[in-house]
N, CA, C and O of each residue as an XYZ file, in Angstrom:
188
protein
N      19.635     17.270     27.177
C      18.594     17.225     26.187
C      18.319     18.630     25.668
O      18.775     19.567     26.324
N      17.773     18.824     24.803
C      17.711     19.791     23.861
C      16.284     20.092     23.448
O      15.536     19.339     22.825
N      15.991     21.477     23.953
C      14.098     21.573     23.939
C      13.923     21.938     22.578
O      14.944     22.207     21.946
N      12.875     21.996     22.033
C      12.332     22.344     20.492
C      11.408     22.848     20.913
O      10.555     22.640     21.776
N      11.677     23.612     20.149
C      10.379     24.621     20.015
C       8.954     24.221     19.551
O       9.124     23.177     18.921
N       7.817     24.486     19.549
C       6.720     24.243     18.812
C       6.681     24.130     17.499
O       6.455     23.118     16.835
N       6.923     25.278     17.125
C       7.251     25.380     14.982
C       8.141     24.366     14.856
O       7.897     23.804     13.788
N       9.098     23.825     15.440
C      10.387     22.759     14.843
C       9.666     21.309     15.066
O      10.140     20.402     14.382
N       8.745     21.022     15.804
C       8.027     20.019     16.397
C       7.123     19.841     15.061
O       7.169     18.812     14.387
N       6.629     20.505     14.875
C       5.302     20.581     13.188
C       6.279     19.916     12.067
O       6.009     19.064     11.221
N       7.498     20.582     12.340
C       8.218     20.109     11.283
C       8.679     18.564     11.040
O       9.015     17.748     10.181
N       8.497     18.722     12.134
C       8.959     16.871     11.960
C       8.547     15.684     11.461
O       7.892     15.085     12.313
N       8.656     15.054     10.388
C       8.050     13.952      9.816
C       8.890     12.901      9.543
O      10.064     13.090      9.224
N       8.236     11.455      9.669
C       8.868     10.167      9.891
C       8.071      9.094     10.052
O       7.120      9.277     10.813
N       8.173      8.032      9.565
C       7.255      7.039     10.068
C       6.474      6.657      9.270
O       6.588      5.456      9.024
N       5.543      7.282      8.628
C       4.097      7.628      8.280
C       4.235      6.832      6.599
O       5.332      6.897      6.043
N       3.390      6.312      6.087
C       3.019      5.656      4.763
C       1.956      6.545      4.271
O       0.973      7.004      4.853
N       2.393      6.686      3.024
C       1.632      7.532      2.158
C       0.622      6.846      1.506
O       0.730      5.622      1.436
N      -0.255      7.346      1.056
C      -1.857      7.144      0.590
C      -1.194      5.952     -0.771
O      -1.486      4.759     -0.859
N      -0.463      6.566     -1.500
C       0.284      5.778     -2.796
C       0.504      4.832     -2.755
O       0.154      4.125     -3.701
N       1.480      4.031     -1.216
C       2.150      3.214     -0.625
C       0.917      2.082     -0.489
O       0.722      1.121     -1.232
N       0.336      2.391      0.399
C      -0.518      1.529      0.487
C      -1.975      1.207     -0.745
O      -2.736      0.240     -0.773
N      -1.933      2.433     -1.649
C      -2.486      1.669     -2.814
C      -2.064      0.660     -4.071
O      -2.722     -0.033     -4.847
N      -0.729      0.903     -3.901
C       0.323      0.379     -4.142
C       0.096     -1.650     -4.267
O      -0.135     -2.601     -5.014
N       0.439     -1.137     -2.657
C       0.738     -2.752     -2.126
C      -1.002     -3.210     -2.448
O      -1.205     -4.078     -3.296
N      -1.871     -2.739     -1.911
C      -3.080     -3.135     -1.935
C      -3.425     -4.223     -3.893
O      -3.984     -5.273     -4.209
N      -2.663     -3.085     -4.648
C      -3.406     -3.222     -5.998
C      -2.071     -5.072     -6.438
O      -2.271     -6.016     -7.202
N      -1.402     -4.894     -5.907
C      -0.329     -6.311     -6.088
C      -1.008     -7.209     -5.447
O      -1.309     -8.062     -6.283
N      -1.574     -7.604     -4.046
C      -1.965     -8.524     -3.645
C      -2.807     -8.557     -4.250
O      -2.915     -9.765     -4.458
N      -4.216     -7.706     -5.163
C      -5.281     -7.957     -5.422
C      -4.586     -9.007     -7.123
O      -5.097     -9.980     -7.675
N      -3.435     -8.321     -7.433
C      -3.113     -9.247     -8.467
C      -2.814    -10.444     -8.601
O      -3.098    -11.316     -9.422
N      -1.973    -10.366     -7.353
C      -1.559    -12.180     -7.340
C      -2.782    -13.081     -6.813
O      -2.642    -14.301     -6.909
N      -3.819    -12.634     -6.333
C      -4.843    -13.690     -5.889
C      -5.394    -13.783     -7.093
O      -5.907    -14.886     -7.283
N      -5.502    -12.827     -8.221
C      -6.131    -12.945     -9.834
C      -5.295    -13.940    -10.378
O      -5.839    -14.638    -11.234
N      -3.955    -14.230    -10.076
C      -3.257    -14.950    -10.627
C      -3.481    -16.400    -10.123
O      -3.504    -17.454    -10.760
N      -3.608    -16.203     -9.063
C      -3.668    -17.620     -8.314
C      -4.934    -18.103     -8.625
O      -5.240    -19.152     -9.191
N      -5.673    -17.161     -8.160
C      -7.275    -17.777     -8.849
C      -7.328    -18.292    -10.144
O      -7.736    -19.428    -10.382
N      -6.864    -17.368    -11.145
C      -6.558    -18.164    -12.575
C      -6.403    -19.644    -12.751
O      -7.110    -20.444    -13.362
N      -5.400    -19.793    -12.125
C      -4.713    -21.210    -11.850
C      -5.257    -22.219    -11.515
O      -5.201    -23.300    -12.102
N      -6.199    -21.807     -9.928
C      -6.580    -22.485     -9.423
C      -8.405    -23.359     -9.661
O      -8.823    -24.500     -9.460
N      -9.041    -22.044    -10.186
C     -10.244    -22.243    -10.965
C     -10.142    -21.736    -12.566
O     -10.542    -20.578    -12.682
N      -9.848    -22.140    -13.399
C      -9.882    -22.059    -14.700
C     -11.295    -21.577    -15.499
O     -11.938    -22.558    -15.874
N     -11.760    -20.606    -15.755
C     -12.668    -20.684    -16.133
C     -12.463    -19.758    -17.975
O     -11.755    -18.779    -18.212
N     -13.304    -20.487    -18.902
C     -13.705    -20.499    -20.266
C     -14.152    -19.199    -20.595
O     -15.163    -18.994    -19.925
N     -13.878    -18.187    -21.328
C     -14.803    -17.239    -21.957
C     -15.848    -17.661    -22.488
O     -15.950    -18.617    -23.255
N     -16.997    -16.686    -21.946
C     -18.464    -16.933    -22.960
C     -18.286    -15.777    -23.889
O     -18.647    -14.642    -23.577
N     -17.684    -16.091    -25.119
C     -18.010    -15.377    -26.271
C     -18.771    -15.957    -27.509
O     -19.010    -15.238    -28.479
């Protein structure tokens, strides 16, 4: 095995979901339930 140093350890990134990612996905599900809701309760403009 092979030790690392501290500074090479900081460096390391992997794994992790970005702030974007999950606003992302968040803003699609909020769409398709707008969609589904559409569908499912129909409702009329009051203009």
């Amino acid at each position: 095995m092979e030790k690392i140093e501290e500074k090479e350890l900081k460096n390391i990134k992997g794994g992790s979901v970005s702030v974007g990612t999950i606003l992302a996905i968040g803003a699609g599900i909020v769409f398709l339930v707008g969609i589904v809701d559409g569908f499912v309760r129909p409702l009329k403009c009051n203009s």
